[in-house]
N, CA, C and O atoms as a Tinker XYZ file with bonds, in Angstrom:
   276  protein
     1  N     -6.101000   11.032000  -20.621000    73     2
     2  CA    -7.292000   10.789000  -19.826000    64     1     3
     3  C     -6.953000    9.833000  -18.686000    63     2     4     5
     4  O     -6.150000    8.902000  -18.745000    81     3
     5  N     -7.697000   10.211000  -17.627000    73     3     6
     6  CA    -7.241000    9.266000  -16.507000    64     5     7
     7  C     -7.879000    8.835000  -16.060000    63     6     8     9
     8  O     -8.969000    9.399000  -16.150000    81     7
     9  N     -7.868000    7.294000  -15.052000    73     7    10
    10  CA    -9.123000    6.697000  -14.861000    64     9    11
    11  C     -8.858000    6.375000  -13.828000    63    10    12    13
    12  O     -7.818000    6.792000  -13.317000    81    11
    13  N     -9.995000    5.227000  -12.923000    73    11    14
    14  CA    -9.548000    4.997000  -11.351000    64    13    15
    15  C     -9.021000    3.610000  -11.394000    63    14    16    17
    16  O     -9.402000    2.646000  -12.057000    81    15
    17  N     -8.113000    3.723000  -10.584000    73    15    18
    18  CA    -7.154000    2.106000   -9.513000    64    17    19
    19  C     -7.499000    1.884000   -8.949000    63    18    20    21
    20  O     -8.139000    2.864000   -8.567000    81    19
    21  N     -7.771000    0.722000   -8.034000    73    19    22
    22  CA    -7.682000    0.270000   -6.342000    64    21    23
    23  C     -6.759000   -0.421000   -6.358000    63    22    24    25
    24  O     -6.706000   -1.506000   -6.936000    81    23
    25  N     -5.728000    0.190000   -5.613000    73    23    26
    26  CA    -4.376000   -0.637000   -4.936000    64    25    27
    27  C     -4.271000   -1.413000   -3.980000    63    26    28    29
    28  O     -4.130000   -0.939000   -2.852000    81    27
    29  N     -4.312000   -2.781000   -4.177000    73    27    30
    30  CA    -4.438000   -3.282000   -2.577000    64    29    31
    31  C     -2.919000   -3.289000   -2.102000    63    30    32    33
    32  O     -2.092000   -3.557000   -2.973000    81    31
    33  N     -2.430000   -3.004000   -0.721000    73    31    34
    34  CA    -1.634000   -2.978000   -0.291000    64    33    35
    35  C     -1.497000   -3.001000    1.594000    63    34    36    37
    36  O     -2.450000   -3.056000    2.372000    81    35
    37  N     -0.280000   -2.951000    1.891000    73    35    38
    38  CA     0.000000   -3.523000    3.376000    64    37    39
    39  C      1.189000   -3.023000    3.447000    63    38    40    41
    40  O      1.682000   -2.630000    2.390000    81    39
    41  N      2.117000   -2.879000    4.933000    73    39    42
    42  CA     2.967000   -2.968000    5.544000    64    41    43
    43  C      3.847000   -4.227000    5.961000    63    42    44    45
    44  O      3.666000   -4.875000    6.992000    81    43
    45  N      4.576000   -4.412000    5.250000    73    43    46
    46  CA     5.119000   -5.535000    6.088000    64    45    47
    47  C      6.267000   -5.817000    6.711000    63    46    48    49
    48  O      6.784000   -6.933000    6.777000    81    47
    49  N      6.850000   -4.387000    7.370000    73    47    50
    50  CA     7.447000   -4.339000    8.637000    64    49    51
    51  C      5.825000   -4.481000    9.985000    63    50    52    53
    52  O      5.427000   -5.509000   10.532000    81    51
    53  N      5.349000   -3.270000   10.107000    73    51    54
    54  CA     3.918000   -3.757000   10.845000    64    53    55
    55  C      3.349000   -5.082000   11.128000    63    54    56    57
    56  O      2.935000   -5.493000   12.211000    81    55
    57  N      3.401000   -5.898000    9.615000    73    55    58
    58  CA     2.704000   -7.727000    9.876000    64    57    59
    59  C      3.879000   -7.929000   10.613000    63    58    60    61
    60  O      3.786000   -7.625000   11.802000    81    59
    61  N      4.935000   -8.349000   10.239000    73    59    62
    62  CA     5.783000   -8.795000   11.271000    64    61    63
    63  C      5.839000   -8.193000   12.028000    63    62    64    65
    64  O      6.294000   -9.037000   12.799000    81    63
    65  N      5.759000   -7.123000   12.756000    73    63    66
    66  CA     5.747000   -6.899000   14.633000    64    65    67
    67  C      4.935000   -7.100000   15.125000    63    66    68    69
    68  O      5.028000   -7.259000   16.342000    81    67
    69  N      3.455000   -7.231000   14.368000    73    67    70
    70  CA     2.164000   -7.483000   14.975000    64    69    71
    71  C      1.942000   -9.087000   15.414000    63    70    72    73
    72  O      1.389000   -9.519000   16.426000    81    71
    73  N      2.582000   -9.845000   14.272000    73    71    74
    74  CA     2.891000  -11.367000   14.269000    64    73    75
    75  C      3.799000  -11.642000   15.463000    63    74    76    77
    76  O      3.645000  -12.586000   16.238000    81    75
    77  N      4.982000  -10.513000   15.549000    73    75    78
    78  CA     5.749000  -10.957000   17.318000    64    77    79
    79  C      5.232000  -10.621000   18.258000    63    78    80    81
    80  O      5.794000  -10.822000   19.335000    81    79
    81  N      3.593000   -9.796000   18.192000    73    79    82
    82  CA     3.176000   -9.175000   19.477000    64    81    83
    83  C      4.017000   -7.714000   19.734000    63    82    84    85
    84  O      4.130000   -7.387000   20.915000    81    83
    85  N      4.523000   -6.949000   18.863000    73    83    86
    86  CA     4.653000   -6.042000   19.521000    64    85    87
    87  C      3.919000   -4.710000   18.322000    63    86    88    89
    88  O      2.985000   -4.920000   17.548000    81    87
    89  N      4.583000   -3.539000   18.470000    73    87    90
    90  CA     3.771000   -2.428000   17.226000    64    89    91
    91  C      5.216000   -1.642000   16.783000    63    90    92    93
    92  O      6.276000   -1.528000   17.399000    81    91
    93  N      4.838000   -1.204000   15.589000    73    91    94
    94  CA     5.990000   -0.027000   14.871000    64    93    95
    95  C      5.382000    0.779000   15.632000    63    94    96    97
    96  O      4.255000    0.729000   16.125000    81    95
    97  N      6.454000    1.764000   15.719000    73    95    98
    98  CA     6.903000    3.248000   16.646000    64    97    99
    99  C      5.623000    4.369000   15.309000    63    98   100   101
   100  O      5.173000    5.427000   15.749000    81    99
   101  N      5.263000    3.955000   13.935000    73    99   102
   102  CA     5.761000    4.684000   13.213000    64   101   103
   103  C      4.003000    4.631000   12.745000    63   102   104   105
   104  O      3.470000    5.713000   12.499000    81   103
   105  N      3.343000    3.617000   12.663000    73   103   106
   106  CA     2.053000    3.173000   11.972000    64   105   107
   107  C      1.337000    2.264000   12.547000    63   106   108   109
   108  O      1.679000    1.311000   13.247000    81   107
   109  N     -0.028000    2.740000   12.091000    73   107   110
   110  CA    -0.610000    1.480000   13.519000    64   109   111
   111  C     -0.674000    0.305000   12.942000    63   110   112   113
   112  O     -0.539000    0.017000   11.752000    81   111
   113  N     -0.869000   -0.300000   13.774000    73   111   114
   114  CA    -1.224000   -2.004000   13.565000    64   113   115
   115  C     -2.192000   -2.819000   12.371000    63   114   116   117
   116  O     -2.051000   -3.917000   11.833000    81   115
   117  N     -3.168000   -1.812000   12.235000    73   115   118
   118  CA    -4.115000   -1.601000   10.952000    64   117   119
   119  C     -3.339000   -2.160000   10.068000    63   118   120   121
   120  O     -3.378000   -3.356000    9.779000    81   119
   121  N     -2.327000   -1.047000    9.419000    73   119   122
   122  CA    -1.518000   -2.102000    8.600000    64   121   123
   123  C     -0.832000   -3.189000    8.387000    63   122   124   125
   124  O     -0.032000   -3.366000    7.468000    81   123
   125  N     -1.154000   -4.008000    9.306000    73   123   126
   126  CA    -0.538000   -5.191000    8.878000    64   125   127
   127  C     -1.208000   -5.904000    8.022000    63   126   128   129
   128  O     -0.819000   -6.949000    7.503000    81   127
   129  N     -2.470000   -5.236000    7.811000    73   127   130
   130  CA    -3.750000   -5.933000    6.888000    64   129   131
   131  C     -3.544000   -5.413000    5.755000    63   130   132   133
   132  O     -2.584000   -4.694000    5.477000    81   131
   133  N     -4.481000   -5.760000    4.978000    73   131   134
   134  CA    -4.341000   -5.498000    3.137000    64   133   135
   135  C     -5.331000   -4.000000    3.409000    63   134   136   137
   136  O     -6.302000   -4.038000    4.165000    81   135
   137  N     -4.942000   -2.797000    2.720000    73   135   138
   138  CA    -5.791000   -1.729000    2.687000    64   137   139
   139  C     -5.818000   -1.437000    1.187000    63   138   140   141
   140  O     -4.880000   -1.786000    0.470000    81   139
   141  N     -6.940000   -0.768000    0.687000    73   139   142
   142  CA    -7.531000   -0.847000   -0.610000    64   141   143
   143  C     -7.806000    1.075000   -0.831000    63   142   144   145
   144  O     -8.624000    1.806000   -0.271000    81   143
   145  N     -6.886000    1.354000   -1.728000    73   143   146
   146  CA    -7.326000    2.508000   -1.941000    64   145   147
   147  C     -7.186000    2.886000   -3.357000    63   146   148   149
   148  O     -6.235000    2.599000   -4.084000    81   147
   149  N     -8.374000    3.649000   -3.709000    73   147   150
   150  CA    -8.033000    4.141000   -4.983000    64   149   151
   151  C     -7.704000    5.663000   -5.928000    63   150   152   153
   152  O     -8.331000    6.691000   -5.671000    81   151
   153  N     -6.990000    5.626000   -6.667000    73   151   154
   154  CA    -6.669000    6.626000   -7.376000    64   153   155
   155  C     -6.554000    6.749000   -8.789000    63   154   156   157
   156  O     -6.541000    5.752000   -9.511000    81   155
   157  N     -6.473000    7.873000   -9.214000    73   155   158
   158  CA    -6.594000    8.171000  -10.817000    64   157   159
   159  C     -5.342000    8.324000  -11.365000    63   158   160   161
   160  O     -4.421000    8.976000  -10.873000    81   159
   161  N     -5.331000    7.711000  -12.390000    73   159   162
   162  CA    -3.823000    7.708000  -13.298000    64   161   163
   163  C     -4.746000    7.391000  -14.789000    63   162   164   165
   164  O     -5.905000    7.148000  -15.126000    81   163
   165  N     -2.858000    7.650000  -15.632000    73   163   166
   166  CA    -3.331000    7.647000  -16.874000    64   165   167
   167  C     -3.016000    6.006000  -16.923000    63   166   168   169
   168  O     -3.610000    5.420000  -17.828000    81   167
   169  N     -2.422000    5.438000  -16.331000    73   167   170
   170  CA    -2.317000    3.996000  -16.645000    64   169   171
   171  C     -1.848000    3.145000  -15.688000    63   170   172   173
   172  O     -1.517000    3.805000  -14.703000    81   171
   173  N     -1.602000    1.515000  -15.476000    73   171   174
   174  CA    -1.102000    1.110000  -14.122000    64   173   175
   175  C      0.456000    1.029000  -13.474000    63   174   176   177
   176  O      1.053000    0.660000  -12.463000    81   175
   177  N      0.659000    1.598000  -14.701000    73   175   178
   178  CA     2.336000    2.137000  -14.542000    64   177   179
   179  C      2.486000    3.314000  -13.630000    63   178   180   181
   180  O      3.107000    3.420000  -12.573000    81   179
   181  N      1.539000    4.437000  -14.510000    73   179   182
   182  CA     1.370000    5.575000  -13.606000    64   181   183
   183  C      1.157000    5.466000  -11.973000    63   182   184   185
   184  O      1.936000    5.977000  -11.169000    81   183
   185  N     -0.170000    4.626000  -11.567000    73   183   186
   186  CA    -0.915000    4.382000  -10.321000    64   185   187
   187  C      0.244000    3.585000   -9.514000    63   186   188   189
   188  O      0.705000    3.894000   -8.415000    81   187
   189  N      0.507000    2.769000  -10.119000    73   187   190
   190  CA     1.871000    2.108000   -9.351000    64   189   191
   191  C      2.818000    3.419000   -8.782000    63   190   192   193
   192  O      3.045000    3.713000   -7.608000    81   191
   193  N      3.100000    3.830000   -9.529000    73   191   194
   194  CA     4.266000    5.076000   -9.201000    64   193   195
   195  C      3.930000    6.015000   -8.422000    63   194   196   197
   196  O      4.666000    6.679000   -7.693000    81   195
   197  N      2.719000    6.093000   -8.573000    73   195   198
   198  CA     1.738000    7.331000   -7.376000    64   197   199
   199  C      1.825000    6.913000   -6.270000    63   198   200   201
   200  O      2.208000    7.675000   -5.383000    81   199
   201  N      1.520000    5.673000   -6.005000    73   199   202
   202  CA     0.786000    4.970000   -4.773000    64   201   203
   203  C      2.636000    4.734000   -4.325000    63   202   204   205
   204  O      2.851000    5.148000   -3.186000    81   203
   205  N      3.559000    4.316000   -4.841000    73   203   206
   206  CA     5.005000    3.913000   -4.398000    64   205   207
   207  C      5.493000    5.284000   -3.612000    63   206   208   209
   208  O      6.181000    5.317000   -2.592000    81   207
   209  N      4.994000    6.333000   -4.302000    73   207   210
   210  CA     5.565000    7.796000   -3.569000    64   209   211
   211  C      4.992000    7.888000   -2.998000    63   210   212   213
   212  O      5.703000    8.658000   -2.352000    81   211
   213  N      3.629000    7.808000   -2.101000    73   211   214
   214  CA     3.159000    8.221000   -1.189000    64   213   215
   215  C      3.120000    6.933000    0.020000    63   214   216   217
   216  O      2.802000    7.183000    1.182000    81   215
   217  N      3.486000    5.560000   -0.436000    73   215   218
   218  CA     3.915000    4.665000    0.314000    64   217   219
   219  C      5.094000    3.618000   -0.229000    63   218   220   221
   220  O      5.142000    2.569000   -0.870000    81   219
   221  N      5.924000    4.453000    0.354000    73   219   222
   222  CA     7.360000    3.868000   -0.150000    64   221   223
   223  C      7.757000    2.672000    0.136000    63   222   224   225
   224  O      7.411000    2.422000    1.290000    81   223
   225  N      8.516000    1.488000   -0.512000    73   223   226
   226  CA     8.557000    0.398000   -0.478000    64   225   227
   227  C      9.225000    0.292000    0.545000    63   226   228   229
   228  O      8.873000   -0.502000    1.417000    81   227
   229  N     10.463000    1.146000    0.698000    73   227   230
   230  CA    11.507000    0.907000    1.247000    64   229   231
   231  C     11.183000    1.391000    2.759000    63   230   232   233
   232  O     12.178000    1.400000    3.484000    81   231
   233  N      9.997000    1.786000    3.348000    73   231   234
   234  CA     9.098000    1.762000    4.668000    64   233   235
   235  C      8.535000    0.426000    4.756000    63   234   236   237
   236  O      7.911000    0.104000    5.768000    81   235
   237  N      8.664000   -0.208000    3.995000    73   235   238
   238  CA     7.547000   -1.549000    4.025000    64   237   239
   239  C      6.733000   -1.768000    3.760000    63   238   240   241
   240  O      6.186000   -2.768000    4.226000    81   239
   241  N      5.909000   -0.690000    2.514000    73   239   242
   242  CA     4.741000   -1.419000    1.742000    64   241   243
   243  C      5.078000   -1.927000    1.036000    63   242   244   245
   244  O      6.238000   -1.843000    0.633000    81   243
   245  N      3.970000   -2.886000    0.449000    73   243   246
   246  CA     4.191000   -3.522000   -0.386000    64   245   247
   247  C      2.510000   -3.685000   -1.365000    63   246   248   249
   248  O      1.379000   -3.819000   -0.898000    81   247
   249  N      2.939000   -3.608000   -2.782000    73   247   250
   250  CA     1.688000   -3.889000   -3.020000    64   249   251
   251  C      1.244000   -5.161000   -3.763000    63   250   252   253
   252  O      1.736000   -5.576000   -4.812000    81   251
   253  N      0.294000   -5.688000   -3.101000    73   251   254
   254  CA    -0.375000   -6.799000   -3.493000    64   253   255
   255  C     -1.139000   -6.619000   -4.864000    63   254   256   257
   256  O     -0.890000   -7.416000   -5.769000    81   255
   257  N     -1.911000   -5.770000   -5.026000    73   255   258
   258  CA    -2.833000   -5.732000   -6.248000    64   257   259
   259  C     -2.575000   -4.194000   -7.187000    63   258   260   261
   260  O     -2.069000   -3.282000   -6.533000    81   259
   261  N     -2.766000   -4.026000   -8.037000    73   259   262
   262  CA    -3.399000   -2.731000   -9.035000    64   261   263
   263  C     -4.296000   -3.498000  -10.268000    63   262   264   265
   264  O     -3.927000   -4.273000  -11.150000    81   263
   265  N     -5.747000   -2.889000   -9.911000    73   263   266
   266  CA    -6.663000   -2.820000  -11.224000    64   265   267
   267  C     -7.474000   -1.695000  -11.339000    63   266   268   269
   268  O     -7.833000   -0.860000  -10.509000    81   267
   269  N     -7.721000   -1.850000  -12.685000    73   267   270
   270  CA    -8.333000   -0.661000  -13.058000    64   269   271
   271  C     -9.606000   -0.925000  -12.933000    63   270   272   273
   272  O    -10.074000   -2.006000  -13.293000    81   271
   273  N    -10.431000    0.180000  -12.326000    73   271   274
   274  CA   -11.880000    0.225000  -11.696000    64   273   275
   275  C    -12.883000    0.194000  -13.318000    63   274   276
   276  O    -14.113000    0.217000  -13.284000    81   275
């Protein structure tokens, strides 16, 4: 059974270029802020792993939060 997450998360290649005044080629500026989205998993292991593949660390997210709704 699966239930809902909100992931808080950010960019933080983006904060830092936005912090030097300039922008990534790649994502807007938006992200340099915390964005909150949620999804269904069977657990926060799962939601972690969802949310990592569709925003990969190694681009520069990072996530600040996972709880279960």
């Amino acid at each position: 059974m699966t239930r809902p997450y909100e992931i808080a998360l950010y960019n933080a290649e983006v904060r830092r270029l936005v912090y030097e005044g300039e922008h990534h080629r790649q994502y807007p500026d938006s992200w340099a802020d915390t964005h909150y989205i949620e999804i269904e998993a069977e657990n926060e292991a799962k939601a972690t792993d969802k949310i990592k593949n569709k925003y990969p660390p190694d681009r520069g997210f990072v996530i600040e939060r996972v709880q279960a709704l």
